[in-house]
N, C-alpha and C positions, 0 to 999 in steps of 0.2 A: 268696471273701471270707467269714470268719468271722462267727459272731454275734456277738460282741465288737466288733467294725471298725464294724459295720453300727450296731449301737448308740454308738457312741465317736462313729463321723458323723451318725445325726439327733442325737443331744444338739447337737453342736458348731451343727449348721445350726439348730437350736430359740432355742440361747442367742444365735446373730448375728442372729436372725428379734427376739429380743426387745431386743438391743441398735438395734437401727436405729430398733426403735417409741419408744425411749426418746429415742436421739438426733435422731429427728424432733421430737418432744416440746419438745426443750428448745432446739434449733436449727433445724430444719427450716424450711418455708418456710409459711406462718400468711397465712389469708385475715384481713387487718384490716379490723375493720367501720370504717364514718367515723366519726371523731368529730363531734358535732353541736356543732359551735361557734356560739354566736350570730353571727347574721347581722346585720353595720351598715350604714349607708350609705357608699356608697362612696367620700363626701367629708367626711361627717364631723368625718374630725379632720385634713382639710388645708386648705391655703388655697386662695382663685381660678385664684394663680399657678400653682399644683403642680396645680392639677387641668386648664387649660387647656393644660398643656404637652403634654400626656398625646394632645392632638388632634393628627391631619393639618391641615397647612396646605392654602389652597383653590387648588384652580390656575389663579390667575387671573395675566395678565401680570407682576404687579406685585411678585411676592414667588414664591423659590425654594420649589417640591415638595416640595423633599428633606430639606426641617430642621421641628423643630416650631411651631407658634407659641409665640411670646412673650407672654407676658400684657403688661398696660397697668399702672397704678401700683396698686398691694396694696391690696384690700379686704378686709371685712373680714367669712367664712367667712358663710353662708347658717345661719339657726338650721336646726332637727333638724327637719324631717319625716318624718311617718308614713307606713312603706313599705306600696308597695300589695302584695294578696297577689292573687293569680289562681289558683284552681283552676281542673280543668278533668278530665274520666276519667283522661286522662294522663300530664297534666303541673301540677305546685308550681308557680308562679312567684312570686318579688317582684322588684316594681319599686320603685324610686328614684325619688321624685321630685325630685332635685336630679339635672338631666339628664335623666331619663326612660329608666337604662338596664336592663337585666335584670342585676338583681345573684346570682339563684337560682334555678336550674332543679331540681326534683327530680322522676324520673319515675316514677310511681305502679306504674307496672309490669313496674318492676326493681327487688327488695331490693340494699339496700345488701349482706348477708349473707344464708346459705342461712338459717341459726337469726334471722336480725332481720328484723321489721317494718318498719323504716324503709325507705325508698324509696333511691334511691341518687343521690345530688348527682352533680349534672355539673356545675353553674357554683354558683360561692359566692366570697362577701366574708364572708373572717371573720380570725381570726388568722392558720387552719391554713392556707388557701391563698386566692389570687386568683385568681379564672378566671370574666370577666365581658362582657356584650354592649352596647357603646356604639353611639349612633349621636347623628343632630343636623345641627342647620344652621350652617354655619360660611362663611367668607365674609365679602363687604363688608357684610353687614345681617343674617346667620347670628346668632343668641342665644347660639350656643356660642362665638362668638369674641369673645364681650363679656372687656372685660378687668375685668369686677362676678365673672368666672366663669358656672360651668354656672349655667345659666334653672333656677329653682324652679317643676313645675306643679302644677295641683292637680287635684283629680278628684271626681267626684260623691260616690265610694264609698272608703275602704281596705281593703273586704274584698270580693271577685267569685267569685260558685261558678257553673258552668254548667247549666244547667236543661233545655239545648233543645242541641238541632245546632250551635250557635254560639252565641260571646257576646265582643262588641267592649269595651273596655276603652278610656275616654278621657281623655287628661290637656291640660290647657289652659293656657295662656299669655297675655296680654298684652304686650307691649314697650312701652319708655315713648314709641315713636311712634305706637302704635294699632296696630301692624299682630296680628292673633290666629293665633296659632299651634296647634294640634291636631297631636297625637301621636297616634294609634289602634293600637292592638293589636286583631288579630283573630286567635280560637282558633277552631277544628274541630275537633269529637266525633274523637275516633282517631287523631289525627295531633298529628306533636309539630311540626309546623309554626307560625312564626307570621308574621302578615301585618303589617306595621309600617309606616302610611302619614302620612307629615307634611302637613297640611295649611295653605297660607297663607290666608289672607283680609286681603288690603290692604286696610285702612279708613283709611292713611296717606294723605299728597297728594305721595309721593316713590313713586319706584319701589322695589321688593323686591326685591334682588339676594342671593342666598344659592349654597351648594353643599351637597349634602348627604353625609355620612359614614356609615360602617358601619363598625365597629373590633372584636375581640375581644379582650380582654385576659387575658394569662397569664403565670403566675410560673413559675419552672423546674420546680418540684415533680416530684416519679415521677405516673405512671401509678396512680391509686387503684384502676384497672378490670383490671389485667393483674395477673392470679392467679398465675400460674406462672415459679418463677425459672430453670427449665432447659430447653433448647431452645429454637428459636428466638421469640424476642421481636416482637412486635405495634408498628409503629409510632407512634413521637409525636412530632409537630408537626404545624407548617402545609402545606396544600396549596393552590396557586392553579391557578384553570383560564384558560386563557387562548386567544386563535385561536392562537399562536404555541404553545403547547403545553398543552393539554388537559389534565393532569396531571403538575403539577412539585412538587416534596418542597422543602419551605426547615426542615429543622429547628432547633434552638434553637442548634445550634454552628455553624450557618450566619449564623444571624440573630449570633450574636456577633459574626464576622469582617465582615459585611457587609450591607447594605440590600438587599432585593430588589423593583425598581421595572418595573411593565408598565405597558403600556394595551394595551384590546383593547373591541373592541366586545362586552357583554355578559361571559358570563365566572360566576366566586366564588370566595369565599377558604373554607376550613375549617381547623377546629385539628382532630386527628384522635387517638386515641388507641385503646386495644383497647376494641374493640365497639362504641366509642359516640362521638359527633362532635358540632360545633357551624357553623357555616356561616352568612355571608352572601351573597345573592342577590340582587345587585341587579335591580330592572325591565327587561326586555330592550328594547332601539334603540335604545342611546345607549353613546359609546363612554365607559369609565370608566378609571379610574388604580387601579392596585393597587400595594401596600406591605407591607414590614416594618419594623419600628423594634423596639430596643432601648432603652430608658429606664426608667433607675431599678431595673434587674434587674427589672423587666418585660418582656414580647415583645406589641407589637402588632402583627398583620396584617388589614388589611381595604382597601379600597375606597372612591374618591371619587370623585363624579358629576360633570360638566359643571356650570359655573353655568349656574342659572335664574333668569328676571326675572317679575316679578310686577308689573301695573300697576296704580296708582291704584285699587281698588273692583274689582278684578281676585278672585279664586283660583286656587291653582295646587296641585297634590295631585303630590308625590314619593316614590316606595315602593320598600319592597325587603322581601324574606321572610328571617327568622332563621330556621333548624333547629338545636334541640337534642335529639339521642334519640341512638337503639341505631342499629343498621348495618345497618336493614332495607334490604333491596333494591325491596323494591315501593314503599316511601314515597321512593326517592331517587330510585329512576328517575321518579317523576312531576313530582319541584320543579324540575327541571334538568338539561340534557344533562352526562353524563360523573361527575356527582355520585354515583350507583355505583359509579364506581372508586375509593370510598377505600375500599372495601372490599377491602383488598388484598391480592391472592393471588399476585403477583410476578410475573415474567414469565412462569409459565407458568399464566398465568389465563386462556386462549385454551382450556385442557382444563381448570380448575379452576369455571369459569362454570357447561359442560353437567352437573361432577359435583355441585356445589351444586344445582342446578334436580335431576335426580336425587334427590339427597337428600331434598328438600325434597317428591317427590313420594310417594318411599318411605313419605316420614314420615306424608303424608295418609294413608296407606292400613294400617297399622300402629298410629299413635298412638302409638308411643315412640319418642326419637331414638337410643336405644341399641340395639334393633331396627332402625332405618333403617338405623344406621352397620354392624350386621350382615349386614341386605340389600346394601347400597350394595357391602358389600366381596365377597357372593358375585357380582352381576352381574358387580362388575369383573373378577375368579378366571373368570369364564365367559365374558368376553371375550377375556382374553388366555389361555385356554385350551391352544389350539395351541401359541403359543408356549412355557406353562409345559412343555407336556408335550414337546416338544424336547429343551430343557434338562434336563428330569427321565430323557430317555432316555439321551441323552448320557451324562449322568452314572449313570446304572444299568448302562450295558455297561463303564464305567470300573469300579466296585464289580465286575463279575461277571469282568473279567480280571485283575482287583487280582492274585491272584497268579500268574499267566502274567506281567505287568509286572515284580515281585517279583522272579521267577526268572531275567528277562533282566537284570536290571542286579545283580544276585548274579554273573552269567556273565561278564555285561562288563563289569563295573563299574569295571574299569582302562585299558578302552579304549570311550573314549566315542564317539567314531565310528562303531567298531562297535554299542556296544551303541543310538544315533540309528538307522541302519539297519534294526536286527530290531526296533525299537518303529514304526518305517515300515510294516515288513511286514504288522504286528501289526494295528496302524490299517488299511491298507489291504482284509485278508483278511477280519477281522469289520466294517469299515464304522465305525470309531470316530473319531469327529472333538472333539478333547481339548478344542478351543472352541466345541463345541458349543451349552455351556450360557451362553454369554457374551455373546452378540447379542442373547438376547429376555430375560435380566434388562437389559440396555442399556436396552431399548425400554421394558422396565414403569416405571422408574425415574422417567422423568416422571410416569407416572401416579399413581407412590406419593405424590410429593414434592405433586404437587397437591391429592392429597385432604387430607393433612397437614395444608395448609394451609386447606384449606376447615374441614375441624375446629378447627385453631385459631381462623378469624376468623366463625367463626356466632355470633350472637348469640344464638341459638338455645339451642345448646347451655349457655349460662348456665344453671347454677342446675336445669338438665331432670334429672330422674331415671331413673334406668334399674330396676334389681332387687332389694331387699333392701338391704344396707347401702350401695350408692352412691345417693347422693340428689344429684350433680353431677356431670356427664359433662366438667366445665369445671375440677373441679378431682380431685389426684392421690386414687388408691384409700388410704384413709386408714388401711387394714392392707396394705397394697403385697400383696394376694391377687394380680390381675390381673399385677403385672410379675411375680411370682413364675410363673405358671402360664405368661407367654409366654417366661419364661428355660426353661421345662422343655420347653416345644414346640420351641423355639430347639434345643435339644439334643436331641432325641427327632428333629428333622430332619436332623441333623447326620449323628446317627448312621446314618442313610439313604445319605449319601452317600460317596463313597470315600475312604478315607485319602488324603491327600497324601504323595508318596512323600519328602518333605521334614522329617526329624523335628523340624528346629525349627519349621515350620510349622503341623505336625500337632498340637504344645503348643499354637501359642497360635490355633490352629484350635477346640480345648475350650477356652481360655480364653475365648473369643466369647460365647458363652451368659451366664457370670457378669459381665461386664463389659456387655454391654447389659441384661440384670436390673439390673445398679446404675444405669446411666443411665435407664432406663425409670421408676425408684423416685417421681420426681416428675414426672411426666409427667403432664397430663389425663388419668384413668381414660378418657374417649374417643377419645382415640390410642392407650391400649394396648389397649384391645377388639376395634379394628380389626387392631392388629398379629396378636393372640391369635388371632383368628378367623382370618386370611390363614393365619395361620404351618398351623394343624390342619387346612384346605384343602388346602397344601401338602403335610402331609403324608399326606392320604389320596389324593393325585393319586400321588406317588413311590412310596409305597408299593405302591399297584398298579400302576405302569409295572414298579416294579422286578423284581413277583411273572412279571409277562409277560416281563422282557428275560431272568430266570432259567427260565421255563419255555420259551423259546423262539420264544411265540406272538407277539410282533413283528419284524418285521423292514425294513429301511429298504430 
């Protein structure tokens, strides 16, 4: 190859390096920060009727499960109350006090963006989107199923910051028969948990019959949290847990075509989405009814309790825990059996569990996650070791009789019969088994396909920094360096292995390299690190198998 060629190709590969930067630029696929839309109340600007509808009916004898309530005759909208706000280390919240629902979650310790200070909304009422936490007593005596609409409470404070290890939030009620109602919110320092307990006190001279609800409401909207538009995509929707199944998927195109109706003792429902989830929990020993509904191009899914009866001068306290946060593993496995599984690493999360714990431990010892994910990929390279080096032998006695192979089908190439016979002999005399290499790439496959996944669904990896210009392992290298450098290792291994005696294969054998460099292009810089890394393993494992099967020094 001349100097001229050689120059003619990096110019060409210089000028497509700058057109890709440009048409990322202009098309490419762009981290949106949120828009900070004011946040209203969630009734506002509707009536009684439109906001009751919006409830599960109770399961009492007397009236079907399966349909919403009907409001009573049109009143007339609740004036504007001031919402309540709740700090806390790590979580925004407002509440509503018409209802008393969580209209606003923001967690303090996820940017919305890498460059933005704001925090990153999970649940809001505003123009941009709906995605809100209802709950309430609803029932023959319930306040939510008045047909005046959702109970207006009030509360000591509208502003609450936490000071100490906890801080209970109270909102209060009267009914026009006496009986007092208490909502309590309880936060914990470090946890995005919250403890949400209604309390009655009958000071009536009738009994208190209610049920209590938990609902999360959401509009179809995308995924505000899922960064990356290629490869595979992060789930969204609802999950309910049930005895009957433990983890079952209802997504939004399910919830169009049809209701999704359980009971199950104990249990929870989550809306689930990348990295980050919301969940109701109800109190466990008591058997409860789960749901979906569709209304008004809304999706609710939540959960309704047994009625409860409250006597005369009686109390009675009915709770459940809301989770809104990230997709930690230590905070879900303690609120709930199987509530870790929305962390979803697909079926083959039976090997994706121990490589995440892995990870995770690498990372203690390290302090970068892009270091872990470098560690993580040599132990794995060193466990399947043996098997790599099989395949890499296989295929290096394939390279070293490349042309003795060559020469017998130049010989026979018109009689193929013959020339299957003397490639028998061929195989048999040096020990070459052509399938060598194809049983223990089988076997890794699983394990690639899990880590994959474990990087995609870390919440970790948000927003982490790795070396010099990536400052996010979660989203793509913003000068595609990394795919570039694992298309050249892609080829540089390539070239390790043997021709395919097949020459239209052997084309699109080099086309491989440049065709996963363009898929790889938007990839999370933390998938292709690990590709990067594996690939330059691979090829210092080959490369010295190949130097031994050339000099003789192994033998099978």
């Amino acid at each position: 190859m001349d100097v001229q060629r050689v120059i003619l190709i990096a110019a060409l590969a210089l000028v497509s390096y700058l057109m890709v930067l440009q048409w990322n630029d202009d098309y490419g696929p762009a981290q949106q920060p949120q828009q900070q839309a004011a946040t209203v109340s969630a009734y506002a600007d509707t009536t009684p009727a439109q906001n009751v509808s919006e409830l599960p009916q109770a399961t009492d004898a007397s009236a079907s499960a399966d349909i919403p309530v009907t409001a009573g005759s049109p009143a007339t909208a609740p004036a504007m109350q001031s919402l309540i706000s709740v700090r806390t280390d790590v979580l925004d919240v407002l509440i509503d006090p018409h209802g008393g629902d969580i209209i606003q979650v923001a967690l303090q310790e996820h940017l919305s963006a890498l460059a933005s200070d704001q925090p990153f909304i999970l649940l809001e009422q505003n123009a941009n989107r709906t995605y809100v936490a209802q709950s309430g007593l609803i029932g023959r005596d319930g306040p939510d199923a008045s047909p005046d609409g959702r109970p207006v409470y009030t509360s000591a404070n509208t502003e609450y910051v936490m000071d100490g290890d906890a801080l209970s939030v109270d909102l209060n009620l009267t009914t026009e028969t006496g009986v007092q109602v208490t909502k309590r919110f309880s936060f914990t320092r470090g946890e995005y948990k919250v403890g949400v307990e209604t309390i009655v006190n009958n000071m009536s001279a009738a009994p208190f019959n209610a049920v209590l609800f938990g609902q999360i409401k959401r509009d179809g909207s995308t995924d505000p949290s899922q960064q990356t538009s290629m490869g595979m995509q992060s789930y969204l929707g609802a999950v309910f847990s049930t005895a009957q199944n433990n983890y079952q998927k209802v997504d939004f195109g399910d919830m169009d075509e049809e209701r999704f109706v359980a009971s199950s003792p104990d249990g929870w429902v989550a809306m689930v989405q990348h990295y980050f989830l919301s969940a109701w929990i109800p109190a466990p020993g008591a058997e409860y009814k789960y749901e979906s509904r569709k209304l008004n191009g809304q999706y609710l899914v939540g959960f309704i309790s047994p009625e409860f009866s409250v006597a005369p001068g009686q109390s009675e306290t009915v709770s459940a825990t809301f989770y809104a946060g990230p997709k930690d593993v230590d905070q879900l496995e303690k609120i709930a059996p199987d509530l870790n599984l929305t962390i979803d690493y697909g079926w083959l999360w039976w090997i994706a569990s121990p490589l995440y714990m892995l990870l995770k431990w690498i990372h203690s010892i390290v302090g970068n996650w892009g270091l872990a994910i470098i560690g993580i990929t040599i132990l794995v390279k060193a466990a399947l070791f043996h098997l790599n080096a099989k395949a890499f032998r296989s295929m290096a006695k394939m390279r070293k009789f490349g042309p003795e192979m060559a020469r017998l089908k130049e010989l026979y190439g018109d009689d193929r019969q013959k020339m299957s016979q003397e490639m028998m002999k061929l195989y048999q005399k040096e020990k070459i088994n052509p399938l060598g290499g194809c049983l223990p790439i089988l076997v890794q496959m699983p394990v690639f396909i899990a880590l994959y996944w474990v990087l995609m669904e870390s919440v970790e990896l948000r927003h982490a920094p790795f070396y010099g210009y990536i400052q996010d392992l979660s989203q793509m290298d913003p000068y595609f360096i990394l795919p570039i450098l694992m298309g050249v290792t892609m080829f540089i291994q390539q070239s390790l292995n043997p021709t395919p005696p097949d020459p239209m294969q052997a084309k699109m054998m080099k086309m491989l390299p440049i065709l996963f460099t363009f898929f790889f292009l938007w990839f999370p810089a933390g998938l292709v690190l690990y590709w990067l890394v594996n690939n330059i393993l691979s090829i210092a494992q080959q490369w010295f198998i190949n130097k031994q099967i050339e000099a003789g020094e192994v033998k099978d």
